[in-house]
MDAnalysis code that builds the backbone (N, CA, C; Angstrom):
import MDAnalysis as mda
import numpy as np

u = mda.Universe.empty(435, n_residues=145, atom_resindex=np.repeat(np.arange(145), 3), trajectory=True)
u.add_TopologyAttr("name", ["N", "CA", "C"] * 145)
u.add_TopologyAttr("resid", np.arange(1, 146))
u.add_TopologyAttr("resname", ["UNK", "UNK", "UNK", "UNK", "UNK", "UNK", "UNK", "UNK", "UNK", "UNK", "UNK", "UNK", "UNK", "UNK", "UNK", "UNK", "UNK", "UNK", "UNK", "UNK", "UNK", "UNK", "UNK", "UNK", "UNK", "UNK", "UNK", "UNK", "UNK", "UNK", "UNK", "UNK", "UNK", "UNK", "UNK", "UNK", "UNK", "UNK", "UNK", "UNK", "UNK", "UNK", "UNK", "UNK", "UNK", "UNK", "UNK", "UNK", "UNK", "UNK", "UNK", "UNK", "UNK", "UNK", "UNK", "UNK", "UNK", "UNK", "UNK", "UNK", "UNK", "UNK", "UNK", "UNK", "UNK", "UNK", "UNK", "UNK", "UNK", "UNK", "UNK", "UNK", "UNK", "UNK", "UNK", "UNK", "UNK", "UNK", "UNK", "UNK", "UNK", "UNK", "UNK", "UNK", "UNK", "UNK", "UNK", "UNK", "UNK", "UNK", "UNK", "UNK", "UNK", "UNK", "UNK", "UNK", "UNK", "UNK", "UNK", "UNK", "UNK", "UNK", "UNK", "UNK", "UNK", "UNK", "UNK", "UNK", "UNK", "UNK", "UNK", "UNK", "UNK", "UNK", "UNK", "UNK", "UNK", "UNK", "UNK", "UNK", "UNK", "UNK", "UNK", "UNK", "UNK", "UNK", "UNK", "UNK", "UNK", "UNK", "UNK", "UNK", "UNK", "UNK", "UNK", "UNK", "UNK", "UNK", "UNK", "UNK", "UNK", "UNK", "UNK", "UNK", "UNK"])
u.atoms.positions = np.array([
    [-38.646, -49.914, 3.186],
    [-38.482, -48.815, 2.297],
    [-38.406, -47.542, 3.122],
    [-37.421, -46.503, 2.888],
    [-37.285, -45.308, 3.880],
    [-38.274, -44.451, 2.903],
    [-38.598, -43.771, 3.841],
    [-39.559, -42.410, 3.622],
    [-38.741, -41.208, 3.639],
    [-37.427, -41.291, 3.905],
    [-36.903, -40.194, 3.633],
    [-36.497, -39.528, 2.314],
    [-36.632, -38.204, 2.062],
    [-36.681, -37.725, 0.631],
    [-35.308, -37.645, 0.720],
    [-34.319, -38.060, -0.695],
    [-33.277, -37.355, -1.017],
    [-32.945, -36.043, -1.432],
    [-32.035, -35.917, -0.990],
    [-31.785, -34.443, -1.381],
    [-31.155, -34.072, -3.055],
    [-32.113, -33.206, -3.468],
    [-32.016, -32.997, -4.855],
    [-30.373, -32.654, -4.971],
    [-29.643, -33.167, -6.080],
    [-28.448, -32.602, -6.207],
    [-28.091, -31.780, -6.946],
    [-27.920, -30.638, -7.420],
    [-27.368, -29.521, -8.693],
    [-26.230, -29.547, -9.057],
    [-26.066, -29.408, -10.129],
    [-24.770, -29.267, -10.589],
    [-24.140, -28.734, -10.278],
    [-25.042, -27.146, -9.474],
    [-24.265, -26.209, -9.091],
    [-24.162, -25.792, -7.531],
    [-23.292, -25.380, -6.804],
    [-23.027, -25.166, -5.684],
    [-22.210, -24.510, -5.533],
    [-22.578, -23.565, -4.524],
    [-21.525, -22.790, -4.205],
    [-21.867, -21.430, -3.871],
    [-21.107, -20.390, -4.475],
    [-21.148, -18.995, -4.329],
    [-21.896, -19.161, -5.693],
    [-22.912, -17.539, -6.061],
    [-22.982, -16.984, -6.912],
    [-21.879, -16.504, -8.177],
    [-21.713, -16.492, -9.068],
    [-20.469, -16.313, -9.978],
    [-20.792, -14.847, -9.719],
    [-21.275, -13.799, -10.017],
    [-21.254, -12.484, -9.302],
    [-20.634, -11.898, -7.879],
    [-21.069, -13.215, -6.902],
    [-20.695, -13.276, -5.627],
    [-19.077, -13.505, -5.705],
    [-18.992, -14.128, -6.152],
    [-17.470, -14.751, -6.379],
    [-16.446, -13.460, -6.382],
    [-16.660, -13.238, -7.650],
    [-16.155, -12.605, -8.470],
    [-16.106, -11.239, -7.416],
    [-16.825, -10.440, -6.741],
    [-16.910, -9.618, -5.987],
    [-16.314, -9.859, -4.606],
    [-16.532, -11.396, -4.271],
    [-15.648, -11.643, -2.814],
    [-14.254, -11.762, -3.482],
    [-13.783, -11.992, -4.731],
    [-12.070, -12.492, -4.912],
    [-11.488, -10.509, -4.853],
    [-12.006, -9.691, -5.745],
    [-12.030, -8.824, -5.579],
    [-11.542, -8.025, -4.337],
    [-12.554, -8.228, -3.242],
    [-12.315, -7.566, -2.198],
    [-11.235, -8.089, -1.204],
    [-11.224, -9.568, -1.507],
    [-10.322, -10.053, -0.584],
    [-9.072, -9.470, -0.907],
    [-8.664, -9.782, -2.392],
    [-7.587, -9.118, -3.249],
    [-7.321, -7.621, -2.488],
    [-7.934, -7.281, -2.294],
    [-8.099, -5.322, -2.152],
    [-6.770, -5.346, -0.579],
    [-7.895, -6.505, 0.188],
    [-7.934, -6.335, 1.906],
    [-6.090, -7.156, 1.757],
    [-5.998, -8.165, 0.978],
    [-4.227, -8.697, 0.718],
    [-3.680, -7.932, 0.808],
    [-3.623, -6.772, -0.303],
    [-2.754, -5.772, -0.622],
    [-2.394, -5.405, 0.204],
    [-3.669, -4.189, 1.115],
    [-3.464, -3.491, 1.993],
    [-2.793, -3.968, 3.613],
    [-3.273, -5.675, 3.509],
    [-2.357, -5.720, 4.923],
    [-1.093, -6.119, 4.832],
    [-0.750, -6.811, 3.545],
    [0.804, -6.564, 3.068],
    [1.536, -5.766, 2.852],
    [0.993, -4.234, 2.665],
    [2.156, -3.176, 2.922],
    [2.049, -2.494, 4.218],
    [0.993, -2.590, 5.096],
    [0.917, -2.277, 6.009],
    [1.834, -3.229, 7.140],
    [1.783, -4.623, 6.573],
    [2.966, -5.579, 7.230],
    [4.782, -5.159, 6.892],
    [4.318, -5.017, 5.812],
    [5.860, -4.573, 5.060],
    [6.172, -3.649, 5.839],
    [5.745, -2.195, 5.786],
    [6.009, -0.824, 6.493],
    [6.286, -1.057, 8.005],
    [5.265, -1.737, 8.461],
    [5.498, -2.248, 10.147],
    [6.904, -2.367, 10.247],
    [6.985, -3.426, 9.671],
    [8.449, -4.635, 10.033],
    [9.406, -4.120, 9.480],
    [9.362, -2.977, 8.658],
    [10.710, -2.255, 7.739],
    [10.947, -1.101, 9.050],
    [9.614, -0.636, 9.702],
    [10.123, 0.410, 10.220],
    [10.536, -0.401, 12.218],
    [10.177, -1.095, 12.541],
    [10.735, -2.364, 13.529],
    [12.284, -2.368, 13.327],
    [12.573, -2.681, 12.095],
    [14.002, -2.570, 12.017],
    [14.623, -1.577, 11.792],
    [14.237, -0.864, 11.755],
    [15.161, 0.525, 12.031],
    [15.077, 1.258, 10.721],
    [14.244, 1.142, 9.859],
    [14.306, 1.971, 8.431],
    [14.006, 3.332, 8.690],
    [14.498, 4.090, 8.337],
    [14.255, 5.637, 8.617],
    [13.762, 6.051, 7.195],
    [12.075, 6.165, 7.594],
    [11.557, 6.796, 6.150],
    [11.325, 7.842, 6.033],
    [11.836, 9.126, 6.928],
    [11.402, 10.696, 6.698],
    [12.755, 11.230, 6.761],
    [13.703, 10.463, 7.149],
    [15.141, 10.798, 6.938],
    [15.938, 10.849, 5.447],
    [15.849, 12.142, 5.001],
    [16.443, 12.218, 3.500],
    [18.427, 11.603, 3.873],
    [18.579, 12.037, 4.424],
    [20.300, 11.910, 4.729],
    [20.556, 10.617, 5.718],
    [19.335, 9.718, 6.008],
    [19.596, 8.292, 6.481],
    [20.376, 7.118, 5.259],
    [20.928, 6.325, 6.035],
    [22.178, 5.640, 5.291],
    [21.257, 3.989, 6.008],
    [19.936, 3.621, 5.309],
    [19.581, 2.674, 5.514],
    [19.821, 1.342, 4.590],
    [21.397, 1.498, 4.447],
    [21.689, 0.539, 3.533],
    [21.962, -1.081, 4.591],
    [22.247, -0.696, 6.060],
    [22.055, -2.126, 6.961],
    [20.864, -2.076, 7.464],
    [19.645, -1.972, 7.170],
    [18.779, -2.569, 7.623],
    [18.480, -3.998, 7.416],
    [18.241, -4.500, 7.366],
    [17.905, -5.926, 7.078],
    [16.694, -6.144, 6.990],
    [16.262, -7.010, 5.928],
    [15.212, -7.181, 5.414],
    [14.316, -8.371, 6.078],
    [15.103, -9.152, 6.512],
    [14.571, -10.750, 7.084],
    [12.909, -10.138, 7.833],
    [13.312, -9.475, 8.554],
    [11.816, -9.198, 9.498],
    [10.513, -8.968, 8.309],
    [10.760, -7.942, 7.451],
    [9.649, -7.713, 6.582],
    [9.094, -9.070, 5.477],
    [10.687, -9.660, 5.318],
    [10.019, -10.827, 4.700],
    [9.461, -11.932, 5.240],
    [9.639, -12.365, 6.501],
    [8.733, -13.075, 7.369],
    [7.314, -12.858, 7.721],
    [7.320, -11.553, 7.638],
    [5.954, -11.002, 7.855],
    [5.082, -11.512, 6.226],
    [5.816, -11.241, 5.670],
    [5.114, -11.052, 4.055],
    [4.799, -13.025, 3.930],
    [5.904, -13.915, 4.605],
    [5.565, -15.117, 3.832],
    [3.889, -15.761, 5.318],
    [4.502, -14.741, 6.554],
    [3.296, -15.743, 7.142],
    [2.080, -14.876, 6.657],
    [1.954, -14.261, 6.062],
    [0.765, -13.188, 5.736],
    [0.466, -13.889, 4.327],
    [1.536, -14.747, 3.465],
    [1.155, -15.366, 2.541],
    [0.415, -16.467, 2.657],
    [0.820, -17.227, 3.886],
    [0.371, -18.385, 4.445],
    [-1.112, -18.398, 4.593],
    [-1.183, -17.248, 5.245],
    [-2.730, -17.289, 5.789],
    [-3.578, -16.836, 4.683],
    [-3.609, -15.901, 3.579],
    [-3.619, -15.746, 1.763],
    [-4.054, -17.471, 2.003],
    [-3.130, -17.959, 1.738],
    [-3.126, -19.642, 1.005],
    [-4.060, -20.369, 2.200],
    [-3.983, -19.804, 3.235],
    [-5.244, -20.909, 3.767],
    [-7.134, -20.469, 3.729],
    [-6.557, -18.772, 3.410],
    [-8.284, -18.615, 2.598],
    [-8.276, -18.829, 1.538],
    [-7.474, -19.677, 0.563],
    [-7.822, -19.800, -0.629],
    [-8.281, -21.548, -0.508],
    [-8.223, -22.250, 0.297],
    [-8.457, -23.942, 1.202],
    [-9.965, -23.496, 1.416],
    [-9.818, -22.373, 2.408],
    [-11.341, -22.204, 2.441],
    [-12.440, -21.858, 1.384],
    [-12.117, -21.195, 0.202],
    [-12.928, -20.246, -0.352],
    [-13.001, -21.953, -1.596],
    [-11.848, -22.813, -1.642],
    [-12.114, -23.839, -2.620],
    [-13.021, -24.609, -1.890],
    [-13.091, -25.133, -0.535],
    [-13.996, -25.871, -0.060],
    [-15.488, -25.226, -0.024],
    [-15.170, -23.911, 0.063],
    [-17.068, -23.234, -0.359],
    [-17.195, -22.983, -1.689],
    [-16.730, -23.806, -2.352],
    [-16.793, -23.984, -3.887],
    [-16.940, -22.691, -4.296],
    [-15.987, -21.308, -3.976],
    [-15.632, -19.947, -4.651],
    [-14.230, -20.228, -5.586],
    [-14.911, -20.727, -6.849],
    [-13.808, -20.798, -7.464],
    [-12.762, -19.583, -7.910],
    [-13.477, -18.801, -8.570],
    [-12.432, -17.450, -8.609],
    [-11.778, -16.738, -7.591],
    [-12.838, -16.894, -5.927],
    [-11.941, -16.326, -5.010],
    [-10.311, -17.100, -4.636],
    [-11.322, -18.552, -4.962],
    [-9.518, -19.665, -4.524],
    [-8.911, -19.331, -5.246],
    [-8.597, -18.951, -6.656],
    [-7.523, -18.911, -7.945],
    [-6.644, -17.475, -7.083],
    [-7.453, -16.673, -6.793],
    [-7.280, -15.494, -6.615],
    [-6.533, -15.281, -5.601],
    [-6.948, -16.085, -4.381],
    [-6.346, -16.287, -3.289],
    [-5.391, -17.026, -2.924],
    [-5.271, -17.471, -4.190],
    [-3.939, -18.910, -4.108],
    [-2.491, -18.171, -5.308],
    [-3.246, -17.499, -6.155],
    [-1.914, -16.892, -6.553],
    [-1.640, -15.406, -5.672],
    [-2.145, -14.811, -5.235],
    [-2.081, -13.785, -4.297],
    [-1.205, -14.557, -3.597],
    [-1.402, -15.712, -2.608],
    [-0.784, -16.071, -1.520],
    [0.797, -16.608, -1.918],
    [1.063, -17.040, -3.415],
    [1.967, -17.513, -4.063],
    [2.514, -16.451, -4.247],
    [2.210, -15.302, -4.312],
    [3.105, -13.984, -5.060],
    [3.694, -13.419, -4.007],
    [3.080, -13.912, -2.397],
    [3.432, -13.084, -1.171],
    [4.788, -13.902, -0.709],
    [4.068, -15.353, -0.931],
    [5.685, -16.303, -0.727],
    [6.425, -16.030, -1.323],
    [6.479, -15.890, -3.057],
    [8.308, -15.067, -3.572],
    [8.765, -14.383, -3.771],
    [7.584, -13.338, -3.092],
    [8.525, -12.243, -2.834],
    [9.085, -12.528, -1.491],
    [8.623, -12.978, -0.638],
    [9.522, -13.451, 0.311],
    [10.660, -13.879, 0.348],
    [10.339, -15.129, -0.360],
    [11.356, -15.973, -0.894],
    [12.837, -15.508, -1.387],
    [12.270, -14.283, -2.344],
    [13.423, -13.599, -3.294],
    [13.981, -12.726, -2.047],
    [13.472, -11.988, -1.391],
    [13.754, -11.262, -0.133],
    [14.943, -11.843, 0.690],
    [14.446, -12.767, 1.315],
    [15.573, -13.756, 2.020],
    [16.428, -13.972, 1.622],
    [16.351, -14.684, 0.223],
    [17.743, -15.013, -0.262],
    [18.484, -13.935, -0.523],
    [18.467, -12.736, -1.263],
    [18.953, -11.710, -1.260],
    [19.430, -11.070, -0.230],
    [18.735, -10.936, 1.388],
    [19.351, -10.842, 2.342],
    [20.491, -11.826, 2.830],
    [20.155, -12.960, 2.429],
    [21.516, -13.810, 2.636],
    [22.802, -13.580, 1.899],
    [22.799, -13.328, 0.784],
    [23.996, -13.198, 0.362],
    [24.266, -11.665, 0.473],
    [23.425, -10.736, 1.436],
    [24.305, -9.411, 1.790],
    [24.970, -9.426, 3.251],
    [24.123, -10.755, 3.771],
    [24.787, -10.595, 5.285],
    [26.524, -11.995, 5.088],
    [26.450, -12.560, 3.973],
    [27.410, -13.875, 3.569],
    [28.088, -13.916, 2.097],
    [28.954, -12.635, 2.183],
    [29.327, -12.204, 0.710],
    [30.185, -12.928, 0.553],
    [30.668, -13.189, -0.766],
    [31.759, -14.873, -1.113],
    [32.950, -14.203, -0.528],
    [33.687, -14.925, -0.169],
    [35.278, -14.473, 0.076],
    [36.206, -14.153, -1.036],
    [37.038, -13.178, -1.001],
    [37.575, -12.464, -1.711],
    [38.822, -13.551, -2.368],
    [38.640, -13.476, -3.444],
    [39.757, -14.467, -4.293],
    [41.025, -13.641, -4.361],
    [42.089, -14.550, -3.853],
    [43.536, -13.872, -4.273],
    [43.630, -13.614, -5.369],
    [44.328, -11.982, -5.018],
    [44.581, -11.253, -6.086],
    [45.518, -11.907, -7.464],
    [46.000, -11.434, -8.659],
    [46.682, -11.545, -9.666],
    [48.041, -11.476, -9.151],
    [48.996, -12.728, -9.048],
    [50.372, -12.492, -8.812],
    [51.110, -12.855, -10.066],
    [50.803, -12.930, -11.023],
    [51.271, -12.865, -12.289],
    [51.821, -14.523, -12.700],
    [52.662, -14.616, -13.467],
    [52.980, -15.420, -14.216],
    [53.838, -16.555, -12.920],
    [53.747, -17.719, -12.746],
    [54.222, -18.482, -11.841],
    [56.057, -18.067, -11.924],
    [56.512, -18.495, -13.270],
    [57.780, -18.055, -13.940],
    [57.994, -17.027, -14.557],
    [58.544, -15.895, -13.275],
    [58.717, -14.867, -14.383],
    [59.505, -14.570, -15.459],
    [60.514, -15.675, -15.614],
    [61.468, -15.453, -16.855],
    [60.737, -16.176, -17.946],
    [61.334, -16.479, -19.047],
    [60.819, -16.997, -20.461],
    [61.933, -18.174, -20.413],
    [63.508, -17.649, -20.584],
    [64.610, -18.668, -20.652],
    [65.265, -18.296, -20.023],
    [65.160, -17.908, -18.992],
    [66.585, -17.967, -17.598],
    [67.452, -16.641, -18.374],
    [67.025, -15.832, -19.329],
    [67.896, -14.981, -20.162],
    [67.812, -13.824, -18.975],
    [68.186, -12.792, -19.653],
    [68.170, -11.444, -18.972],
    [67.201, -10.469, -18.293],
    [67.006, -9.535, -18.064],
    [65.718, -8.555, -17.532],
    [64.653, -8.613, -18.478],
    [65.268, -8.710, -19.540],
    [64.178, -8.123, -21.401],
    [63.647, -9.461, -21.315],
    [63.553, -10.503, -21.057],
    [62.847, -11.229, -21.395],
    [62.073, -11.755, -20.282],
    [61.785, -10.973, -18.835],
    [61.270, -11.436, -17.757],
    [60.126, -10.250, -17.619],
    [59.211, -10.961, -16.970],
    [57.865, -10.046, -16.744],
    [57.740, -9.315, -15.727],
    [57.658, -8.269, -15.736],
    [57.336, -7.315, -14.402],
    [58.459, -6.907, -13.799],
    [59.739, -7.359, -14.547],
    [60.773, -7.035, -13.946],
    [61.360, -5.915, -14.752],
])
């Protein structure tokens, strides 16, 4: 027979629901702020001119800022792995759609940069009617002529 005591089990574990609720909070706060501080970085990396009223930053390209934003989502989504394994349930919800909202905007980012750097090719123009006559008749009954 072991003499060792088991360890009482609770239902409950984890963070405090106060605690929680105050760590999803702040983490939320600290997301924000290093996502526009990532954004601004990597917008101004590529050449965005933000004190320039008469800058023509219509080729900048976006790819850099949205890379930043999806690995900054990534790491979002791997404190939300952590905060579920320390049984912080509201911080994981919190931290997992935070980290989901950083991926599409990414997501939407990219693709949108793709089709400005890969615009469809221009469809031949309108050359009108294959036959321009009606019955082989005269001018009056031919198109464009």
């Amino acid at each position: 027979m072991s003499t060792a005591h088991a360890r009482p089990t609770s239902g409950r574990s984890g963070l405090h629901p106060l605690a929680d609720v105050v760590l999803a909070l702040l983490l939320l706060a600290l997301d924000a702020g290093v996502a526009l501080i990532t954004y601004l970085y990597a917008l101004a990396q590529a050449g965005y001119a933000f004190f320039d009223a008469g800058a023509d930053n219509s080729d900048v390209s976006m790819t850099a800022p949205a890379v930043g934003l999806a690995v900054l989502g990534l790491a979002v989504l791997a404190t939300a792995l952590l905060a579920g394994r320390g049984r912080a349930i509201v911080t994981a919800c919190g931290q997992t759609l935070a980290g989901l909202a950083l991926l599409g905007v990414a997501a939407v980012a990219l693709v949108l940069q793709y089709h400005d750097d890969h615009p469809p090719a221009p469809e031949p123009g309108y050359s009108g009617p294959q036959t321009q006559c009606l019955s082989g008749g005269d001018n009056s009954e031919c198109h464009g002529s």
